[in-house]
N, C-alpha and C positions, 0 to 999 in steps of 0.2 A: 238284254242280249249284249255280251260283250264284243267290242270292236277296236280293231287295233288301225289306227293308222302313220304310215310311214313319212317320214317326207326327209329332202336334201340330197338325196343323190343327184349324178347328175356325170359332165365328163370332164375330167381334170388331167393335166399331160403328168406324167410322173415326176414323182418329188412334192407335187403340188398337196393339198389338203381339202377334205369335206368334213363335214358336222351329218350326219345322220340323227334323226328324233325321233320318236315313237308316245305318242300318246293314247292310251287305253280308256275307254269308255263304256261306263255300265258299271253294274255292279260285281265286283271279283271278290270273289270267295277262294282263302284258302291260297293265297299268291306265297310261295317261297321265293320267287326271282321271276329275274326279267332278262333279255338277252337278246343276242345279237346272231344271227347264223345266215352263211351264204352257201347260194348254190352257183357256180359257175358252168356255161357251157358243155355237156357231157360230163358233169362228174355229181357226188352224191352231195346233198345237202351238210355244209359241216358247222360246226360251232367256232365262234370268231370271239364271244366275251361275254361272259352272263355276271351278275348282279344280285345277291340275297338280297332281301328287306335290313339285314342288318348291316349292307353295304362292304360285305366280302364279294371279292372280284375273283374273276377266273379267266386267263386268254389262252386263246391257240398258242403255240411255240412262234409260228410264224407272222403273226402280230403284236407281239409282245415290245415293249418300248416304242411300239410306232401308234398302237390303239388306245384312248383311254372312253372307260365306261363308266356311266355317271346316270343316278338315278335323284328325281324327285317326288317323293310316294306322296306330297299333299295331292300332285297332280297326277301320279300316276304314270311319268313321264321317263323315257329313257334315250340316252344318248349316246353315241360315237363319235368321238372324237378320232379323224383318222387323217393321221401325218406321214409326210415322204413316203406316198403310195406308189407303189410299184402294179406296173402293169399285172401280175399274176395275182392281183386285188379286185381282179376285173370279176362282177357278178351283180347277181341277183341279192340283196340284202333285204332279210325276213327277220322282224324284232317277233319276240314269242316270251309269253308269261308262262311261265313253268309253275305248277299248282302240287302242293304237298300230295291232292290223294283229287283223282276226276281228271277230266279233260284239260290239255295245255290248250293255250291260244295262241292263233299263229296272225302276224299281218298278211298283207298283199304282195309286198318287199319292192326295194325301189332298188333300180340300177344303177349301179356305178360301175363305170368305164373309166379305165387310167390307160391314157394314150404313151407308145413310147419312142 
């Protein structure tokens, strides 16, 4: 069974900086990427930066120069780097392995709150 879990969020006042991880567990069959997506308060779950296996990157418009995403596939591991956060950074953050062809995996997602 695979298992993702999240960790480093947490509440940071704006401008300030967090490291979000994500390490996946079990056996993954079939992984194209790995990724980062938030859901904030009342609005729909969105895509923040996702990661191939061959370490091509992808951001939102509105994370872009402030996000960087960074994978370690011995371990299976993925990260956020996330600089001069502004308050409307405020959510719920969910790492999720995107799989060529079956079921994606999703974590539990860990909060970050940027105070202003």
């Amino acid at each position: 069974q695979v298992q993702l879990v999240e960790s480093g969020g947490g509440l940071v006042p704006a401008g300030g900086s967090l490291r979000l991880s994500c390490t996946a567990s079990g056996t993954i069959v079939n992984m194209n990427a790995m990724g980062w997506y938030r859901q904030a308060p009342g609005k729909q779950r969105e895509l923040v930066a996702t990661i191939t296996r061959a370490g091509n990157t992808n951001y939102a418009t509105s994370v872009k120069g402030r996000f960087t995403i960074s994978k370690y596939n011995a371990e299976n591991t993925v990260s956020l780097q996330m600089n001069d956060l502004k308050p409307e950074d405020t959510a719920v953050y969910y790492c999720k392995i995107i799989r060529n062809y079956g079921m994606d995996y999703w974590g539990k997602g860990t909060q970050v709150t940027v105070s202003s």
